[in-house]
C-alpha positions in Angstrom: 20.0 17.5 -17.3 22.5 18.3 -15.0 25.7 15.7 -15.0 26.0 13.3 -11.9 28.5 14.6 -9.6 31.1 12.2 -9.0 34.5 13.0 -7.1 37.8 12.5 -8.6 39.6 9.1 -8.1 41.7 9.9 -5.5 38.1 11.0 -3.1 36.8 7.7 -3.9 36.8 5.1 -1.3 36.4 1.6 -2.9 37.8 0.3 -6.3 36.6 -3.9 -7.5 37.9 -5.2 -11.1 35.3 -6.2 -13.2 35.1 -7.4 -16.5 32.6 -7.3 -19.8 31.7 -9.7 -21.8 32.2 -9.8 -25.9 28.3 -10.4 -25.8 28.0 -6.9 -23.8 28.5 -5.0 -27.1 25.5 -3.7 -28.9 24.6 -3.7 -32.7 27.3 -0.9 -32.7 29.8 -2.4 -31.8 30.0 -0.8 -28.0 29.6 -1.3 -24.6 25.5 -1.6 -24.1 24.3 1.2 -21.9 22.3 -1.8 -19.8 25.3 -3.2 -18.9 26.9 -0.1 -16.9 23.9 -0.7 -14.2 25.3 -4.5 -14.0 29.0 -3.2 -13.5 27.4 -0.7 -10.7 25.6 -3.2 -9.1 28.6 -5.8 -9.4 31.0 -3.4 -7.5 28.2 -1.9 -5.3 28.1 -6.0 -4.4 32.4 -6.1 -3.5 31.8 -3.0 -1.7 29.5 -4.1 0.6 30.4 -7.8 1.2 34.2 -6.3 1.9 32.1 -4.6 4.7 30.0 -7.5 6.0 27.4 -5.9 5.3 24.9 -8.8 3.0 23.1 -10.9 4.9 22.6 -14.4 2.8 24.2 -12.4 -0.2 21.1 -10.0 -0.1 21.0 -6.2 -0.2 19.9 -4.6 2.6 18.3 -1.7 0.1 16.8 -1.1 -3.0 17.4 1.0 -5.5 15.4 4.1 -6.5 17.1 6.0 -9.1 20.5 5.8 -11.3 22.0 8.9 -13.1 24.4 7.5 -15.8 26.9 9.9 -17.5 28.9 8.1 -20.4 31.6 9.7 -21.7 33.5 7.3 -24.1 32.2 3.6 -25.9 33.2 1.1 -23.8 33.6 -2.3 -25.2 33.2 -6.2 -24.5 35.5 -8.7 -23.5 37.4 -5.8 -20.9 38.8 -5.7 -17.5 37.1 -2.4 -15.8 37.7 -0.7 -12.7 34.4 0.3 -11.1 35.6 3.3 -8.6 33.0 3.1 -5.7 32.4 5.5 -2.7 29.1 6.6 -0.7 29.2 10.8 0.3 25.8 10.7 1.8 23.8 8.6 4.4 20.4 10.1 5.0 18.3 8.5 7.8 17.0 5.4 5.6 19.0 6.1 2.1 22.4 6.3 0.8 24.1 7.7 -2.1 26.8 6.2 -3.9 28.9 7.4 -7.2 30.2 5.4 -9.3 33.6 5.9 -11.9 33.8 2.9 -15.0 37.7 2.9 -16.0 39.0 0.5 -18.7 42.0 -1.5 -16.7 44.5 -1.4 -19.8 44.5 2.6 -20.0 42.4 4.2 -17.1 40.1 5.7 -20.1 36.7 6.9 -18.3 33.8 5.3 -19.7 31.2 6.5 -17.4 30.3 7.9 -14.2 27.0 7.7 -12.3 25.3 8.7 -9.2 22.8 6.8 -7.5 20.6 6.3 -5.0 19.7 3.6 -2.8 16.8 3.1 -0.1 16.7 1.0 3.2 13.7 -1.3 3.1 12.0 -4.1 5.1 11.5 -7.1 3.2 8.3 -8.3 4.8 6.2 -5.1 4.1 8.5 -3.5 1.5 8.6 -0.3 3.4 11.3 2.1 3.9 12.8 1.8 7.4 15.5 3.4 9.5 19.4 2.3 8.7 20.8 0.2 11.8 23.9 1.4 13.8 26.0 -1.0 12.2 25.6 -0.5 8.7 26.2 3.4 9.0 29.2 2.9 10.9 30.6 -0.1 8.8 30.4 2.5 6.0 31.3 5.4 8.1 34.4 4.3 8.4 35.2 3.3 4.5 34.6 6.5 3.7 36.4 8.3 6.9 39.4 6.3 6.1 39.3 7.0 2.7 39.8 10.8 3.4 42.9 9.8 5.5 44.5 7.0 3.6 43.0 6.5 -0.2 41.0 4.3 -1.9 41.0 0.1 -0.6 41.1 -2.3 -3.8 39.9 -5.7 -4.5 42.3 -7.7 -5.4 
């Protein structure tokens, strides 16, 4: 299995703090791997509601498919940076990577790739993304490239 390919920090365009839980830990005393897709979906959250782009604080998409890479235990009760940033916009899907950092020492815990689909609601099909959203997002990651990544605060 190939790994996902995530740029380095300085490429990506979005960070949000997060934080885990003490209950997040497993039976081994780590990070459970569930939780990663709750810190993705958490940041992928901040990084579209800084762009005004959820409507009644719903996702315009759906995901189809997560590649997760982890690279070192995380544990609970943490402050996390979840590096965010979207290098690809296809007609009616995106792609977004993903970075999980531990706040206190910038240790990488995991990185993912995933990918999301445009649907409509009422018949659950895949449909077109609107002007708006691929601009809104557009210009995240255009600035990015000129400026560097925009944190939460």
């Amino acid at each position: 299995m190939n790994d996902p390919e995530v740029p380095e920090s300085s490429r990506m365009s979005f960070s949000a703090r997060l934080a885990t839980r003490w209950s997040d830990e497993d039976n081994q005393g780590v990070l459970n791997n569930a939780v990663y897709l709750t810190l993705f979906e958490e940041a992928r959250h901040a990084y579209f509601g800084s762009l005004g782009l959820l409507s009644h604080n719903q996702f315009p998409f759906l995901l189809a498919q997560t590649h997760v890479r982890f690279l070192r235990p995380g544990r609970g009760g943490e402050a996390v940076d979840v590096e965010v940033a979207t290098p690809r916009l296809g007609n009616s899907s995106l792609e977004q990577v993903y970075r999980v950092r531990a706040a206190k020492d910038g240790e990488v815990w995991a990185e993912a790739r995933a990918l999301l689909v445009v649907y409509e609601p009422a018949s659950g099909a895949s449909r077109p993304m609107s002007a708006g959203f691929r601009e809104a997002i557009s210009r995240r990651e255009q600035a990015q490239a000129r400026t560097g990544p925009a944190d939460l605060p």
